[in-house]
N, C-alpha and C positions, 0 to 999 in steps of 0.2 A: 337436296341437302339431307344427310343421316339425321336422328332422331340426336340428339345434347342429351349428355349423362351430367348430371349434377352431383357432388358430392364434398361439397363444400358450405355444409350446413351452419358448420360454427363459424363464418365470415359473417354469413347472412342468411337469410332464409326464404322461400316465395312467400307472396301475401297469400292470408288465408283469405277462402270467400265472406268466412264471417266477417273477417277486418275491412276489406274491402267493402260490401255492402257496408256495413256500418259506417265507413269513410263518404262514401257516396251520399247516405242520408244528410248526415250533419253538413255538407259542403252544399246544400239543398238552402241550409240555416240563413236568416242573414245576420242577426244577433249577435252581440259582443257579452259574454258569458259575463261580465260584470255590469252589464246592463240592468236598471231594474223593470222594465216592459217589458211585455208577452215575448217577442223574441228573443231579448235578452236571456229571459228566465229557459227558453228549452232550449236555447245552447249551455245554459249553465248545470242544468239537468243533466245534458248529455255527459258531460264534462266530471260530475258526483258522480253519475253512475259507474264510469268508468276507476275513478279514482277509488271506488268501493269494491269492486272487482278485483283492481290492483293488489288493494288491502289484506281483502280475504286471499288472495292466491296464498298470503306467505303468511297469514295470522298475525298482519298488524291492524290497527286503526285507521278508518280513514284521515280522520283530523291528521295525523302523523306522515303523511302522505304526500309528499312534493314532488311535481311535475316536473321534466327538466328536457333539454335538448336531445339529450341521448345519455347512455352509459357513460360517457365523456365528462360531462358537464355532471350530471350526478355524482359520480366520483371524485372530482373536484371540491362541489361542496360537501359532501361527507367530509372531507378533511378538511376542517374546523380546528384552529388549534384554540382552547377554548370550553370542549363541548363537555360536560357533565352529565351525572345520572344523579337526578332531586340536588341534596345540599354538598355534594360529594366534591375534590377539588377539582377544578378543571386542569383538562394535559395538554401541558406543556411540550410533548415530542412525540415524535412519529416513531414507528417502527414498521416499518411493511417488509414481507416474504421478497426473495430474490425471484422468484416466477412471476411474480405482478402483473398484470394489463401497464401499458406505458403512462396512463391515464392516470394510475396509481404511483409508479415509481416516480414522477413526478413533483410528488410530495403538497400538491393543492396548497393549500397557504401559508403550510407549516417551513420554516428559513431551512437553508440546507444543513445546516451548523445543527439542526435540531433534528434530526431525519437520520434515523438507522434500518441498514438491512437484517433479516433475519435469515441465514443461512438454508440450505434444505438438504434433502440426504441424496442420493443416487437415487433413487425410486420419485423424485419430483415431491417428496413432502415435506412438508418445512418444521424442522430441525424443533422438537419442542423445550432439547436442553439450552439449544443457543437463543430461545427466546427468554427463559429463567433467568439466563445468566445476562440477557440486557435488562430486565426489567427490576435485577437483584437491587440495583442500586442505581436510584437516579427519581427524578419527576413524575408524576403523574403522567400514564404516557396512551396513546390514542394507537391501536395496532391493527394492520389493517391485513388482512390473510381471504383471498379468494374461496368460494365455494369448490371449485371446479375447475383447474387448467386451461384456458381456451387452444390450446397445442396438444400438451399428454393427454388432456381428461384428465388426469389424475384428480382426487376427489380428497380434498382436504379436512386432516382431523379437525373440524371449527370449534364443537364443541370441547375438545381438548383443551382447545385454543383458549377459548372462551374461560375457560374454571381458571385456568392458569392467569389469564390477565386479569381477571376479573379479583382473583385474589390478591393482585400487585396492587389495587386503587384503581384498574386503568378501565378503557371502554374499548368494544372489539367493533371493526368492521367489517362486515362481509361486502365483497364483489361479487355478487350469486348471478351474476349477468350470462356468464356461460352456461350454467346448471338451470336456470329459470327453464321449467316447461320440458326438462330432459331427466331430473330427477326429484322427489318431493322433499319438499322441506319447509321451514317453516320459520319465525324466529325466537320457537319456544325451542324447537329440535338446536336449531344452531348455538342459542343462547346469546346471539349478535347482538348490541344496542343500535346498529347501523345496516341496512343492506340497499345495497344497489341494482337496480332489473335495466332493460332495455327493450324496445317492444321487437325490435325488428332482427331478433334473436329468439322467435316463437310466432313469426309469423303477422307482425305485423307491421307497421310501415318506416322507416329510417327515418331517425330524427327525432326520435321519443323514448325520452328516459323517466326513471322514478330513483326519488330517495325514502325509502321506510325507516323511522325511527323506532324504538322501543319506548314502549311507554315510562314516561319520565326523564328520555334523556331530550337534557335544555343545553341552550348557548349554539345552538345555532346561528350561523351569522351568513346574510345571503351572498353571493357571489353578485349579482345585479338588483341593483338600488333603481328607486325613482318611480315605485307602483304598488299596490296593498297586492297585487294579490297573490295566488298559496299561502294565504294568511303571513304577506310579511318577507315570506321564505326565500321568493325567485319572481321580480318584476317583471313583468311582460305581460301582454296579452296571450291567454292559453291559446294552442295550437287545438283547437274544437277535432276539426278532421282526426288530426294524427290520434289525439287522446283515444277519443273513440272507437279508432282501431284498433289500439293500446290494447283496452278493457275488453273489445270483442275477442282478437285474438287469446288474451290471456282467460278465458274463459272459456274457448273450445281447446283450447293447450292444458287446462287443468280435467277438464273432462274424456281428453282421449291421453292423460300420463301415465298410467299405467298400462293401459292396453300398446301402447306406443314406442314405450320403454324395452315392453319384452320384444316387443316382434324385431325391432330394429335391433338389441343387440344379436339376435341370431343371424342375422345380415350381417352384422359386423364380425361377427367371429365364422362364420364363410368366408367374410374379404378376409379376414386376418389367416384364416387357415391355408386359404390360396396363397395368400404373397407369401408365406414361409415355407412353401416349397421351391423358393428360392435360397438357393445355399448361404449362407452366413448373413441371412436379413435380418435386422434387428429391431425389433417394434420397444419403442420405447415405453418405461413406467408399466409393462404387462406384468407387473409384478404386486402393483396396488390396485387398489379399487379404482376403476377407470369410468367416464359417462359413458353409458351404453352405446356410442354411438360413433366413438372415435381410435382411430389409429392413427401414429406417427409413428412413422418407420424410415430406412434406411438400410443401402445394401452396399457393399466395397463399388469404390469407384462413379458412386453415385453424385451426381451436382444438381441439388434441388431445381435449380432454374430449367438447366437442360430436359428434367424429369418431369416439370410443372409443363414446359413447351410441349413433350412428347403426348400427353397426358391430352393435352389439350385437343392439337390434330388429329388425335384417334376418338376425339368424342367427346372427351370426358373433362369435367372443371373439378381440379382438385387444387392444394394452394401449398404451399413454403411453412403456412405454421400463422403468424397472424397476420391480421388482412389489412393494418394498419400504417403501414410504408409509403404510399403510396406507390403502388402496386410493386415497390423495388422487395429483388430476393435478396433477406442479409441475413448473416450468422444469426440463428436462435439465441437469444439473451435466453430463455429457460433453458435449454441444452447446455449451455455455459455454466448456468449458475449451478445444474445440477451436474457437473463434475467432464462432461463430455471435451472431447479434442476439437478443434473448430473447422477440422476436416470432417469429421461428424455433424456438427451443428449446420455448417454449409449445405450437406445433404440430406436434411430432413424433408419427409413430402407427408404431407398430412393428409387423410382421408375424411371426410366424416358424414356422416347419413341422417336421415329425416323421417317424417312421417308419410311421404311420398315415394322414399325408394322401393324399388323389387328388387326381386332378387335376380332378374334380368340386368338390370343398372351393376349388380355386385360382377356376372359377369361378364360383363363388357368391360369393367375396369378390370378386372382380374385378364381378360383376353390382351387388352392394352400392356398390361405392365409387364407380359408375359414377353412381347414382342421388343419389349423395355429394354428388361433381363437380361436375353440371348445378347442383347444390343453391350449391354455393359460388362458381360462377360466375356466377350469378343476385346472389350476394349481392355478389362485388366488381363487378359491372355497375353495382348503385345505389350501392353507395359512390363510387363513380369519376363517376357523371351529375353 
């Protein structure tokens, strides 16, 4: 069996050895981290430490720090309708960006009657005059705009975002779950009172998420009742293992972000230079600030599915845009919202790379899509005879 070309970073990511070892020890524990005995107490160590790591990755507090299922389930409770900063009024409506994670457009507990979209331009960034003109006139309003595209990469003005809502009365959310551990940042740089991470989006195990507040924003209201603890926030007994993977991974991901950032996007702009020597190929959003590490593209006559299949047999795991379908290829809703035809949006294939790729992986995919290419230029030749 051929060597698997992985490049399908922003789905999911390999466990690092840190998280891993780290997973391994605490699953050693027998202790219920709200215990107050000796075992209780170093599973609950483990459990701080990690939610301190969490903390410091983005320049929050630990207190402010709430553990959760995943990026899913964090994003849910992030949207509170309700949540204030100190004695300020709590908001009353939602507003979230048209590229949103599904987890977001959703709208978490706020009624649909109460929930608006905020438009975006061609380039995948969202619209900063059509946010002015919802927040001109209405309630206290809760807005919730990504770090990072998990599809374009495209890299969102937040702190724009941020002055502007912040001057309406309102509170900003960020979704940094794509950008965690791929670009830095922080929640003084973003100016967010909310952000959302995800572990296993840097490397550490599925099924562990984090909500970070800004200091002083209250009215948080839990999603699951019936247990004290994250002081209050999210009932359950913490997941020890996952945590801890959490915190290790996000701690070898803060220590190699910068060296990690550069190498990888010069792999990505190899892949990117390769696939546009395909005639009329068009990578999208290459026109803003993109994560180092990601392409979405498309060529005439391309059908993402049939292009995800080929991708595959020749080696290589690349994906349709996001990984949350269950596993079905459907039209890009970001493609869509950003102005695109749904013969376009159909054919998007997403690329994106890690801190594992070479540039032997770049090309073996560059070798694959070559034999793609010839494939689908053969096929718009007889459609066009």
């Amino acid at each position: 069996m051929f060597e698997r070309v992985y490049l399908d970073w922003n789905a999911t990511t390999p466990l690092r050895p840190e998280a891993k070892a780290a997973m391994a020890a605490a699953w050693e524990l027998s202790g219920n981290p709200s215990s107050v005995h000796r075992e209780g107490r170093k599973a609950r160590r483990l459990v701080e430490d990690a939610r301190a790591a969490v903390a410091k990755a983005v320049g929050g507090r630990a207190q402010d720090t709430v553990f959760a299922s995943g990026g899913t389930e964090a994003n849910a409770l992030a949207l509170t309708p309700g949540l204030r900063r100190g004695a300020g009024a709590p908001a009353m409506r939602l507003l979230v960006s048209a590229i949103e994670h599904a987890s977001v457009l959703a709208g978490g507990r706020f009624a649909a009657d109460a929930t608006r979209t905020i438009r975006v331009t061609r380039g995948g960034i969202v619209d900063l005059d059509d946010l002015r003109a919802h927040l001109a006139d209405g309630p206290p309003t809760l807005v919730s705009v990504m770090l990072a595209n998990n599809e374009t990469g495209a890299i969102q003005p937040v702190a724009d975002v941020a002055e502007i809502v912040h001057a309406a009365g309102g509170l900003l959310h960020v979704d940094a779950i794509q950008a965690f551990g791929k670009i830095p940042f922080d929640l003084a740089s973003t100016q967010a009172d909310l952000v959302t991470l995800s572990a296993h989006k840097i490397g550490g195990p599925k099924g562990v998420g984090a909500l970070v507040l800004a200091e002083g924003v209250e009215g948080l209201e839990p999603l699951l009742r019936g247990g004290g603890q994250e002081l209050g926030r999210r009932a359950g007994t913490e997941d020890v293992g996952g945590i801890a993977g959490f915190g290790a991974a996000t701690k070898a991901a803060m220590t190699g972000l910068k060296a990690d950032a550069a190498r990888v996007r010069e792999l990505r702009d190899r892949l990117e230079h390769g696939l546009r020597q395909t005639p009329e190929l068009l990578v999208f959003s290459d026109e803003v600030k993109r994560l180092p590490n990601t392409v979405l593209f498309t060529a005439p006559g391309m059908k993402a599915e049939t292009a995800v299949i080929a991708f595959d047999l020749a080696g290589v795991a690349v994906s349709s845009g996001s990984a949350c379908s269950s596993g079905k290829v459907q039209p890009s809703h970001v493609l869509e919202a950003m102005g695109y035809r749904s013969e376009l949006a159909q054919g998007a294939v997403r690329l994106s790379l890690g801190w594992s790729t070479t540039a032997t992986d770049v090309d073996l995919a560059l070798k694959a899509w070559r034999k793609l290419a010839d494939t689908l230029v053969k096929g718009v030749r007889r459609n066009t005879a």
